[in-house]
C-alpha positions as CSV (number, residue, x, y, z in Angstrom):
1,X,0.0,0.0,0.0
2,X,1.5,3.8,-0.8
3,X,1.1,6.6,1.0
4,X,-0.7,7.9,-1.4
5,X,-3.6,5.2,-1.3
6,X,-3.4,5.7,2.8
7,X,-4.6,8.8,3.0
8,X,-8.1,9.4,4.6
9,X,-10.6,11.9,3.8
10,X,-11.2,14.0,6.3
11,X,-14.3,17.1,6.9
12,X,-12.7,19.8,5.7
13,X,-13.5,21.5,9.7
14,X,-11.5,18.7,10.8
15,X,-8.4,19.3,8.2
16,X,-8.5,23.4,9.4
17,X,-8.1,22.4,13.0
18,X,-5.5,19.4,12.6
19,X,-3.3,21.8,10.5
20,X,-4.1,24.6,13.1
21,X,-2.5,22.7,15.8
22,X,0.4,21.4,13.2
23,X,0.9,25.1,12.6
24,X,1.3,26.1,16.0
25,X,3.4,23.3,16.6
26,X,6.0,24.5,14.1
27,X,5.8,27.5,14.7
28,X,6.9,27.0,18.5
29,X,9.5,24.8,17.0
30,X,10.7,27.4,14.3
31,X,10.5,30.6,16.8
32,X,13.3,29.1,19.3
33,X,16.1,28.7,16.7
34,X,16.0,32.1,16.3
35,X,14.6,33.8,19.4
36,X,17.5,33.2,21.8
37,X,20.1,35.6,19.3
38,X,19.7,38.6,19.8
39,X,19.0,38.6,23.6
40,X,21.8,36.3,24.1
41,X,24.0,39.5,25.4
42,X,20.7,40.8,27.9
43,X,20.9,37.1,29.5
44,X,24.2,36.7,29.8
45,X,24.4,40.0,31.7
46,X,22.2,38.6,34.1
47,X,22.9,35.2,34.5
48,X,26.9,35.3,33.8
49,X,28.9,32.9,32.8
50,X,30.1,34.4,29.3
51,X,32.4,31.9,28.2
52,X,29.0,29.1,27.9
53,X,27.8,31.9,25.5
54,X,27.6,29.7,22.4
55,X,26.0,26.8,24.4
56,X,22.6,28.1,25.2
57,X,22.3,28.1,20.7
58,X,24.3,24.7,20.7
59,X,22.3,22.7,22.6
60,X,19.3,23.4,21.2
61,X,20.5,22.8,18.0
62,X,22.2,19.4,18.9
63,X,19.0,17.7,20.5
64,X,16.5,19.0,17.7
65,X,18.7,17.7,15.0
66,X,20.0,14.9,16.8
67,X,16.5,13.7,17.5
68,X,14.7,14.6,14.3
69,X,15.0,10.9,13.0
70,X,14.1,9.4,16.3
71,X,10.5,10.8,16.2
72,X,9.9,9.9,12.4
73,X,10.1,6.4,13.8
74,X,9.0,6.4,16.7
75,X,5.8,7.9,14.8
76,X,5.8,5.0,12.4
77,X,6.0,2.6,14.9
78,X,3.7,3.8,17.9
79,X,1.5,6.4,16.2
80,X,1.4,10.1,15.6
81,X,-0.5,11.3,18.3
82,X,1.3,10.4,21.2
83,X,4.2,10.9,20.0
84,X,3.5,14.4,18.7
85,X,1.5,14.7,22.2
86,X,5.2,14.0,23.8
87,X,7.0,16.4,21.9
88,X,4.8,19.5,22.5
89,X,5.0,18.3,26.2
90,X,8.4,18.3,26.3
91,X,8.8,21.5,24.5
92,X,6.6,22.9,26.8
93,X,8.3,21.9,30.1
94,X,12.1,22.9,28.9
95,X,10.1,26.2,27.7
96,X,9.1,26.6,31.3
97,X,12.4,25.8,33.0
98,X,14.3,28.1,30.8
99,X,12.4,30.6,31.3
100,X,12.8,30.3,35.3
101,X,16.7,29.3,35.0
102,X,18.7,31.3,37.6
103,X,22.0,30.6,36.2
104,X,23.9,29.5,32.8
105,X,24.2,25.6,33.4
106,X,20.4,25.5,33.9
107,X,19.4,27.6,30.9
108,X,22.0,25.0,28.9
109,X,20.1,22.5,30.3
110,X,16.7,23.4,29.9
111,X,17.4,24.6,25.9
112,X,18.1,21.0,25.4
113,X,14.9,19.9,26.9
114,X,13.5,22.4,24.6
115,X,15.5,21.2,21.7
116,X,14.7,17.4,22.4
117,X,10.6,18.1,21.9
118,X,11.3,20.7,19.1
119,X,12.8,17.7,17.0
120,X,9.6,16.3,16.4
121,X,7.6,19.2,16.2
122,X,8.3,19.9,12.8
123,X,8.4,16.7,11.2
124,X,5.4,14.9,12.7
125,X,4.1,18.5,11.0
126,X,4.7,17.4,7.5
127,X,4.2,13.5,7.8
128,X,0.7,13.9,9.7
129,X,-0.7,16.1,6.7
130,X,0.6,13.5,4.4
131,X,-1.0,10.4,6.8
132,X,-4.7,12.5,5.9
133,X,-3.8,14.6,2.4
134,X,-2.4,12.5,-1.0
135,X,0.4,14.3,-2.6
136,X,-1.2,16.1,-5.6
137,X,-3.1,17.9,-2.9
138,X,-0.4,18.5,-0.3
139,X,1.4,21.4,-1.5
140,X,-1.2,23.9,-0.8
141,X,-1.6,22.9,3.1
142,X,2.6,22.2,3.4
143,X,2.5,25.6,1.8
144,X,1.2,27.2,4.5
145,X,3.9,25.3,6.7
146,X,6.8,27.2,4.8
147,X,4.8,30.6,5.2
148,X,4.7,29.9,9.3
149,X,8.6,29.3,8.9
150,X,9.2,32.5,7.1
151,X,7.1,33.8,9.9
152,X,9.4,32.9,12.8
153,X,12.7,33.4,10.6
154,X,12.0,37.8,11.4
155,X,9.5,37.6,14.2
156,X,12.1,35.4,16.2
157,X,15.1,38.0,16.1
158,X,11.9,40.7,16.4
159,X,10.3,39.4,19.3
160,X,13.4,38.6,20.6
161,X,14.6,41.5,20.6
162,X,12.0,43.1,22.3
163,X,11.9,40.9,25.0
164,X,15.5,41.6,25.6
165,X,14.7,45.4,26.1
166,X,11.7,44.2,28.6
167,X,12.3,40.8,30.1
168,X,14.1,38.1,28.6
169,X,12.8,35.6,30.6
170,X,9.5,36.0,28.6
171,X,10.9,34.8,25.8
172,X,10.4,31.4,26.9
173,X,7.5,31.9,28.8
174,X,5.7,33.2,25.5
175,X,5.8,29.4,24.4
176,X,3.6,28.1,27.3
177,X,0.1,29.3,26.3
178,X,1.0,28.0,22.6
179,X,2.1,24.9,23.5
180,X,-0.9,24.5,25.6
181,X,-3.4,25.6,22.7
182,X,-1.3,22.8,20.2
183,X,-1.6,20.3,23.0
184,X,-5.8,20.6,23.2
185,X,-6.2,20.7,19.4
186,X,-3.7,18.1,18.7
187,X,-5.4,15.9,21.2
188,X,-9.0,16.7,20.4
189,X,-8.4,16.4,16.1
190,X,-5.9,13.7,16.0
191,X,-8.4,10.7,17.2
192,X,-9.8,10.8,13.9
193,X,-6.6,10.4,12.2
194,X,-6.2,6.5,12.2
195,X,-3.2,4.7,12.8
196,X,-2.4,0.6,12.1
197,X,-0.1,-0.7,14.7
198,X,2.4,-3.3,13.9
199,X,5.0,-5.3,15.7
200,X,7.8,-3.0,16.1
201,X,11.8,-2.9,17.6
202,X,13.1,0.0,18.4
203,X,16.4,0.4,17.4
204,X,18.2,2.1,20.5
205,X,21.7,1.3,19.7
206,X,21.4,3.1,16.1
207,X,19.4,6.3,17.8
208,X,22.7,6.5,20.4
209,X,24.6,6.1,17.4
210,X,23.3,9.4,15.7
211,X,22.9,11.0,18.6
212,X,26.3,10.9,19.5
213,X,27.8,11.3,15.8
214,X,25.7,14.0,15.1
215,X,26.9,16.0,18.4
216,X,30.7,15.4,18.0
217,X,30.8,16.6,14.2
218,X,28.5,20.2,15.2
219,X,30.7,20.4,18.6
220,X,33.8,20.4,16.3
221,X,32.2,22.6,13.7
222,X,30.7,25.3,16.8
223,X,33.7,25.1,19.0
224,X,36.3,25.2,15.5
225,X,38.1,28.2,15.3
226,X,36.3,30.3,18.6
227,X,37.2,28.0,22.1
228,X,39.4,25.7,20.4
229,X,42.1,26.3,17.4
230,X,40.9,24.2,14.0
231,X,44.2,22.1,14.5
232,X,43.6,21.2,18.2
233,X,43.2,18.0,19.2
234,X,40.1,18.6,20.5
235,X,38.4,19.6,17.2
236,X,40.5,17.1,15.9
237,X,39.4,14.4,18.1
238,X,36.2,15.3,17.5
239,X,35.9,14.9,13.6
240,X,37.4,11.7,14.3
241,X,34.8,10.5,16.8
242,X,32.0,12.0,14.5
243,X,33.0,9.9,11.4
244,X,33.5,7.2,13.7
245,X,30.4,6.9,14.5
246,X,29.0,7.9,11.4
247,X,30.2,4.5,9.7
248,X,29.1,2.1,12.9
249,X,25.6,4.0,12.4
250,X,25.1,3.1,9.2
251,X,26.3,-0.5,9.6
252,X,24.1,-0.8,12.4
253,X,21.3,0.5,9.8
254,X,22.5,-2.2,7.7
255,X,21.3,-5.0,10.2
256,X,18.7,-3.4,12.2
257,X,15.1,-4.9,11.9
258,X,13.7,-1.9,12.2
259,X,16.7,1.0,11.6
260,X,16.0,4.6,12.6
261,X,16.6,5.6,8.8
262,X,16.2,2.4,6.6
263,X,18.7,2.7,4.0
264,X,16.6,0.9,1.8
265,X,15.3,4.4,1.0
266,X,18.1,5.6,-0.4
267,X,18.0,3.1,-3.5
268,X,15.4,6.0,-4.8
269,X,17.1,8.5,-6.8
270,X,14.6,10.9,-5.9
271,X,14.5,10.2,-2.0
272,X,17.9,10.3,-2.3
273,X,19.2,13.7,-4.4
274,X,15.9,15.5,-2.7
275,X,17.8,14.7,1.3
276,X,20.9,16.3,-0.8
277,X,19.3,19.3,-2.1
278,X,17.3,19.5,1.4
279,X,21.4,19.6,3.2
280,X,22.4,22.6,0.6
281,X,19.5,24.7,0.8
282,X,19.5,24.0,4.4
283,X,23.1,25.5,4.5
284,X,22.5,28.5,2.3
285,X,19.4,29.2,4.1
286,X,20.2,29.6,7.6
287,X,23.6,31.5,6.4
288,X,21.5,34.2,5.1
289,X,18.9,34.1,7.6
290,X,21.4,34.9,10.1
291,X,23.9,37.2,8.9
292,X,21.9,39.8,7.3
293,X,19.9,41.2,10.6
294,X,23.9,41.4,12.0
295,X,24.2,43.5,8.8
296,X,21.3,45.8,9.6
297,X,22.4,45.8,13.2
298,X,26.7,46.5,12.8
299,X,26.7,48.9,9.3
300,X,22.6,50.6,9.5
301,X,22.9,51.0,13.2
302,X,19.6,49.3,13.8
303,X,18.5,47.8,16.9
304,X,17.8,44.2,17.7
305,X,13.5,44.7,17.6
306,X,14.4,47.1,14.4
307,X,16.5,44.8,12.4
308,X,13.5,42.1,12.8
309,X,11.0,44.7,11.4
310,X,13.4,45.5,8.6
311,X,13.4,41.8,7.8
312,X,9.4,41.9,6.7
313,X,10.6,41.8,2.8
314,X,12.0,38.4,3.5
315,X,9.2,37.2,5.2
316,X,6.8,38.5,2.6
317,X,8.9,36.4,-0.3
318,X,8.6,33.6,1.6
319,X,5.0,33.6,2.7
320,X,4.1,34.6,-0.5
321,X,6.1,32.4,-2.6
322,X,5.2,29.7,0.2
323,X,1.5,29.4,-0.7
324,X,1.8,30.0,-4.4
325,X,4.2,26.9,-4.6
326,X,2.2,25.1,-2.7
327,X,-0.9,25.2,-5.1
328,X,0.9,25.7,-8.0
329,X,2.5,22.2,-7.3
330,X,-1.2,20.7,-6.3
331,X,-2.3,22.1,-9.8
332,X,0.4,21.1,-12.2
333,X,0.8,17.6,-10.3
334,X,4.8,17.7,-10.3
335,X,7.1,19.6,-8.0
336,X,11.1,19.3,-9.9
337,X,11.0,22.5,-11.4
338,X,10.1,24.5,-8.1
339,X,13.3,23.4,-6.3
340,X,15.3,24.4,-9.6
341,X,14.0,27.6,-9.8
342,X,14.1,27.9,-6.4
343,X,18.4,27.5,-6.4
344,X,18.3,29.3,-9.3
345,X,17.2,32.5,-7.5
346,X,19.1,32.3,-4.0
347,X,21.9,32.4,-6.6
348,X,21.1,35.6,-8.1
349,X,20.2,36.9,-4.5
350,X,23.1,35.4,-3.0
351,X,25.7,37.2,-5.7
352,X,22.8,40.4,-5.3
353,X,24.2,40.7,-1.4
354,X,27.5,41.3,-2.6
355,X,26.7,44.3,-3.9
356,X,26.2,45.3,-0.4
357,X,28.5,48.1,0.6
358,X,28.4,50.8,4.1
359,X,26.3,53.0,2.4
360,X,24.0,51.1,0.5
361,X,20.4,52.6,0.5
362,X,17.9,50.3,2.7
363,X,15.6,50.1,-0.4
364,X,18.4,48.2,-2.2
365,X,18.8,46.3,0.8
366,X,14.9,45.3,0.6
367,X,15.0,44.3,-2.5
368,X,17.3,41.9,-2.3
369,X,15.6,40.5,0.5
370,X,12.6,39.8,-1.2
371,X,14.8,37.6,-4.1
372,X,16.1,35.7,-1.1
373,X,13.0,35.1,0.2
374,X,11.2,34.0,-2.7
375,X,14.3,31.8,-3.6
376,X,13.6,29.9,-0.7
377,X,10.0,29.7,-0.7
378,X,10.1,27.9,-4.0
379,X,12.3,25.1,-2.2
380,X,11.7,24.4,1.4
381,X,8.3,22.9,0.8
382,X,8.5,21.4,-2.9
383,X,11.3,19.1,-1.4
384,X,9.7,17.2,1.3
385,X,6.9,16.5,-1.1
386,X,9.6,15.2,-3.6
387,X,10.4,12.6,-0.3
388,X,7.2,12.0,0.6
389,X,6.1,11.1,-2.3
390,X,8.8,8.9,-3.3
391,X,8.4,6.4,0.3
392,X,5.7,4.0,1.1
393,X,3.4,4.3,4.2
394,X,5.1,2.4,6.0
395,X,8.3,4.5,5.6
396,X,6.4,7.8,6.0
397,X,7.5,9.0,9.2
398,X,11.0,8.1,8.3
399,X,11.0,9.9,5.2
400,X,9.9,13.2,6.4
401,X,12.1,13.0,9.2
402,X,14.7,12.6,7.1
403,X,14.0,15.7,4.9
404,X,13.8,17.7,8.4
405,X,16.9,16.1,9.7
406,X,19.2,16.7,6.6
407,X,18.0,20.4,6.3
408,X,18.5,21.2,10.3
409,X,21.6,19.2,9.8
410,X,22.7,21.4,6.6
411,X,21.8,24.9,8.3
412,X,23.7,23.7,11.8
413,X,26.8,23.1,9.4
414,X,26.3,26.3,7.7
415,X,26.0,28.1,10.9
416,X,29.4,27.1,12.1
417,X,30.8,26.9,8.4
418,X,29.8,30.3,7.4
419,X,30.9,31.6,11.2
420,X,34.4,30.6,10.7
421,X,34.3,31.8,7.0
422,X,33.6,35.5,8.4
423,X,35.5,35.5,11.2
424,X,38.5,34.8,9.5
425,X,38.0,37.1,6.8
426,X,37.3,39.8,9.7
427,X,40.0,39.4,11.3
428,X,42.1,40.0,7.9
429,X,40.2,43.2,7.6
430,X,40.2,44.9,10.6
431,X,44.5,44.0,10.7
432,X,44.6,45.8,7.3
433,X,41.9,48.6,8.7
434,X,42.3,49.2,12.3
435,X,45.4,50.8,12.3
436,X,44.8,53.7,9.8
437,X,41.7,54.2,11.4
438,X,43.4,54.5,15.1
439,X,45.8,57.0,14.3
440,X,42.6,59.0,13.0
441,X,41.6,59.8,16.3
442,X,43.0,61.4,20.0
443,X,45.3,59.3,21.9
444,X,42.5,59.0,24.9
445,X,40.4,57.9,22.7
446,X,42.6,55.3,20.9
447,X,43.6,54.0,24.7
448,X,40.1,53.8,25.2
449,X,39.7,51.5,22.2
450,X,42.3,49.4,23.2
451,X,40.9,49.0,26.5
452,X,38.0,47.7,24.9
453,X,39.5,44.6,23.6
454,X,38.7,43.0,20.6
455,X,35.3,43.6,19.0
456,X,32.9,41.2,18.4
457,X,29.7,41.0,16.1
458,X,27.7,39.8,18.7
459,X,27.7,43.7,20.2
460,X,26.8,45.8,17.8
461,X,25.8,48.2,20.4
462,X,29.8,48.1,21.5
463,X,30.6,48.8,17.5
464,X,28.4,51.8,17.4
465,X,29.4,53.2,20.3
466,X,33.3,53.3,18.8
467,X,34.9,56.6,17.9
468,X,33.5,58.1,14.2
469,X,37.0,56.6,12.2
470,X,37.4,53.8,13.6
471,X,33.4,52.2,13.7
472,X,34.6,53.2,9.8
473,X,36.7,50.9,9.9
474,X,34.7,48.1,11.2
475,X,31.9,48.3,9.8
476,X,33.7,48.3,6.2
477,X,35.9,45.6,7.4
478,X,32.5,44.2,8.3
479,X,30.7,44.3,4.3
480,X,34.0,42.8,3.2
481,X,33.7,39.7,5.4
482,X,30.0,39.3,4.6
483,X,31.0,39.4,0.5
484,X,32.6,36.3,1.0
485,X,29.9,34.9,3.1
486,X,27.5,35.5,0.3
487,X,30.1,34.5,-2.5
488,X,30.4,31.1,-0.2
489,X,26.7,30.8,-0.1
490,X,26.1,31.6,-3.9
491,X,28.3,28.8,-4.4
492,X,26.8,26.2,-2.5
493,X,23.7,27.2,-3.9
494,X,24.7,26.6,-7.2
495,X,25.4,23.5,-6.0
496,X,22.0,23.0,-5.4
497,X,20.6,23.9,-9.2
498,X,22.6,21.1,-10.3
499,X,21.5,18.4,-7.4
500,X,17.8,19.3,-7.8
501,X,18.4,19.2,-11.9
502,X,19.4,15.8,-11.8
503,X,15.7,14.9,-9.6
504,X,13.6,12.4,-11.6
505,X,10.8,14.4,-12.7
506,X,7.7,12.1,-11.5
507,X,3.8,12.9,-11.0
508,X,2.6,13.6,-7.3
509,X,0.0,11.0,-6.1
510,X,-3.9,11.5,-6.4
511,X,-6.0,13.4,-8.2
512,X,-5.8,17.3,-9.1
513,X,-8.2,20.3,-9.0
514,X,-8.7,20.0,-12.6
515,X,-10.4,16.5,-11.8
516,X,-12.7,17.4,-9.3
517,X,-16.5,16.4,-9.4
518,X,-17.0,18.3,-6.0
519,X,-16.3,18.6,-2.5
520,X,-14.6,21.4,-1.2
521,X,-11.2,22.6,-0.4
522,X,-10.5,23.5,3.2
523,X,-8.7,26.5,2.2
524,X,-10.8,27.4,-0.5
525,X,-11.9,26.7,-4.5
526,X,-12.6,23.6,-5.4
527,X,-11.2,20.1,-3.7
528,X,-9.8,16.7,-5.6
529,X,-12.8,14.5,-5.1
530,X,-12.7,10.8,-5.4
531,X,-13.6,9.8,-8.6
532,X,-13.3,13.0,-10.7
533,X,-12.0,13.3,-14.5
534,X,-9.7,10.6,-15.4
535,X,-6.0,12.1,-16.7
536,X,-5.2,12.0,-20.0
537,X,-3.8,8.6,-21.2
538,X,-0.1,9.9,-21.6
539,X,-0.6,10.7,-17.4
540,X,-1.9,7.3,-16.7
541,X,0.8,5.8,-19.0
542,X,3.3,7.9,-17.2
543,X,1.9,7.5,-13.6
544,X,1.5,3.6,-14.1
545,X,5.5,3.7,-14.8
546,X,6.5,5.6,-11.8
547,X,4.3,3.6,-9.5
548,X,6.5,0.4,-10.7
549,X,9.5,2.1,-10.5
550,X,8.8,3.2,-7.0
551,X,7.5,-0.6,-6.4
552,X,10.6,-1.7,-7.3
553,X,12.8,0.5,-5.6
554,X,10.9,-0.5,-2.5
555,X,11.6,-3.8,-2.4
């Protein structure tokens, strides 16, 4: 049995609130990778201990990534509901300790707990809409999905930010009501949403096996370069642990009855390049996510709550571009081209933000945003279709986990890749810069600057406040880093247009718009109903070949 041929039919009151819950759910999930940034300097001026700065971000991102794959099983094997019940619970009770955390080893702590429930949140998301949805008609609701990530990529460093000025502790407490609200619709929507159970092993040694790869290789990648130097044995020792355990993972996937991420599936070209593509765009996307409010912060002067605001054009490319996908792909019936196009655009964007300069207008800046955004609209969504559609039912949870995993897993990587990227470059800079700019200005002035120390991007405020020559200086030295962020980036993106051009080019599953007899569409116009218009025989031809293929594949 497919996926496809799984899929119940559900009252269209009953879809609205199921993907109201989902939606809160990820959006909870979504909000906390970005929150935490730009308060980060507010908490630690309370709570201390500066030199765990990085960890409050890295353990957060270790369990949700680290987990991802866990949950897609554990949601094949025992059912979505209480295991998507677990992770909002979780989420919500590490959202509630961090929030009352009185020093740094507790809020380290408690983001892990948080991190741990926010690894399911977004993929149960995407495979419970494809347990009661069939592919042709899934874009338009995982759509929506993309627009509440492009959401909580600006209102995280915004309502961060604010917070920060207020009370930071509110920043977790914020999550509490919402988790709450996801918990009661959840619970109330998803008894209608059957579930088979079958005889099941959990695979425990394989799970510990990711777990632990997974944190040693973004350890090494985090700590590279900032605690530790790249040739240390530390970060040395790490890599080497981390590839380690990479191979005894996948042999124990090899003999695992039932493995946390059943190789099997990779046989499937498409299952396969779309996981790739998913790691890329994952990498490009985060990089630009993250360095461009630093941009607005460091060289426009803005502040944390402003720099979210002045993100909106992002947003609005993504939301936008989000939706349209979505029903574009449930019209049409295929979803290749979107990722293409998709690449194909952060590229331009990606080169477009090297035009950046001091004294670039904001307009310009806006602009480019919204090419960025719509680049990644087109491919965060199209994607997990592309996997979804290409697993059977029984592999569902797995195979959207996997999407999730490998595009958490690319943007940790290009977190810590692009970090090191700039920071090197920086320092390069501000050697060639500093000391023009220093003799610039009066010697109290220049001992004052030296008092200072070195300067550091996660203080902006520090930059601004910097005498008129020499915050010159930095903030050019600044742009120059960030162009070879962006060239990096455009690069890896380009990387991406040829992955997603080598995707097989299959139909999605079920019947489209254009067939239905009636029924109606939860989110308006007209709905697939069973039974409508049959396609035309070179679909049917078509469709008949892929479904073999898959069949085969699956075996």
């Amino acid at each position: 049995m497919t996926a496809q041929a799984a899929a119940p039919a559900l009252p269209a009151r009953q879809i609205r609130l199921l993907l109201f819950g989902l939606m809160t759910g990820m959006l909870l999930a979504a909000l906390d990778q970005t929150i935490v940034g730009t308060a980060l300097p507010t908490i630690v001026g309370e709570l201390g201990g500066i030199t765990h700065y990085s960890w409050v971000v890295t353990a957060y991102l270790l369990a949700s990534t680290a987990s991802t794959p866990l949950y897609g099983k554990m949601a094949d094997l025992y059912g979505r509901r209480p295991v998507l019940l677990f992770s909002i619970g979780t989420f919500l009770l590490g959202s509630l300790l961090a929030g009352l955390s009185r020093d740094m080893t507790q809020l380290i702590v408690t983001r892990g707990v948080q991190g741990l429930g926010a690894g399911g949140l977004m993929t149960l998301a995407f495979t419970i809409i494809s347990d009661v949805v069939p592919p042709r008609e899934r874009g338009r609701y995982q759509g929506l999905f993309g627009a509440v990530f492009g959401l909580s990529s600006v209102a995280g460093p915004l309502v961060g930010g604010y917070f920060a000025e207020t009370n930071w502790r509110w920043i977790f407490y914020i999550n509490v009501p919402l988790a709450i609200l996801a918990i009661v619709v959840c619970w109330h929507v998803m008894r209608l949403v059957p579930f088979q159970r079958r005889e099941h092993a959990v695979d425990w040694i394989g799970a510990a096996l990711l777990v632990a790869g997974v944190s040693c290789l973004l350890l090494a990648l985090s700590w590279g370069g900032n605690s530790y130097a790249w040739g240390s044995g530390v970060i040395v020792g790490l890599f080497v642990a981390g590839a380690v355990l990479a191979v005894a993972f996948l042999v124990q996937e090899a003999r695992a009855r039932e493995p946390i991420l059943p190789l099997r599936l990779f046989r499937s070209r498409t299952f396969a390049l779309a996981n790739s593509a998913g790691f890329v765009l994952g990498l490009v996307m985060f990089g630009s996510i993250i360095f461009i409010p630093l941009y607005l912060q460091i060289v426009k002067g803005a502040s944390p709550t402003r720099s979210g605001l002045l993100m909106l054009p992002m947003m609005a490319g993504i939301i936008v571009t989000s939706i349209l996908t979505g029903r574009a792909m449930s019209r049409i019936g295929r979803y290749k081209w979107f990722p293409v196009a998709g690449a194909a655009v952060l590229v331009v964007g990606m080169l477009l933000f090297r035009q950046l300069r001091v004294g670039t207008s904001l307009w310009a800046a806006f602009g480019y945003m919204v090419v960025i955004g719509v680049g990644l609209g087109l491919c965060m969504q199209s994607l997990i279709l592309a996997v979804q559609n290409a697993v059977d039912v029984r592999d569902l949870g797995a195979g959207t986990s996997s999407a999730t995993f490998f595009r958490s897993l690319g943007g940790s990587f290009g977190v810590a890749i692009l970090g090191a990227v700039l920071s090197s470059r920086l320092t390069g800079a501000l050697a060639d810069r500093l000391p023009g700019a220093l003799a610039q200005v009066p010697p109290d002035q220049r001992a004052a600057v030296a008092a200072g120390g070195n300067f550091s991007i996660n203080d902006p405020a520090a930059i601004l406040a910097l005498p008129g020559p020499v915050r010159a200086a930095v903030q050019a030295s600044f742009v120059e880093a960030l162009h070879l962020v962006f060239l990096t980036t455009g690069l890896i993106a380009v990387l991406a247009v040829l992955v997603t051009l080598a995707m097989p080019d299959h139909l999605l599953r079920g019947a489209g718009p254009q067939g239905a007899t009636g029924g109606a569409d939860p989110l308006g116009g007209k709905a697939a109903a069973p039974g409508g218009k049959p396609l035309p025989k070179e679909s049917k031809d078509e469709a008949a070949a892929d479904m073999e293929a898959k069949s085969q594949t699956m075996l």
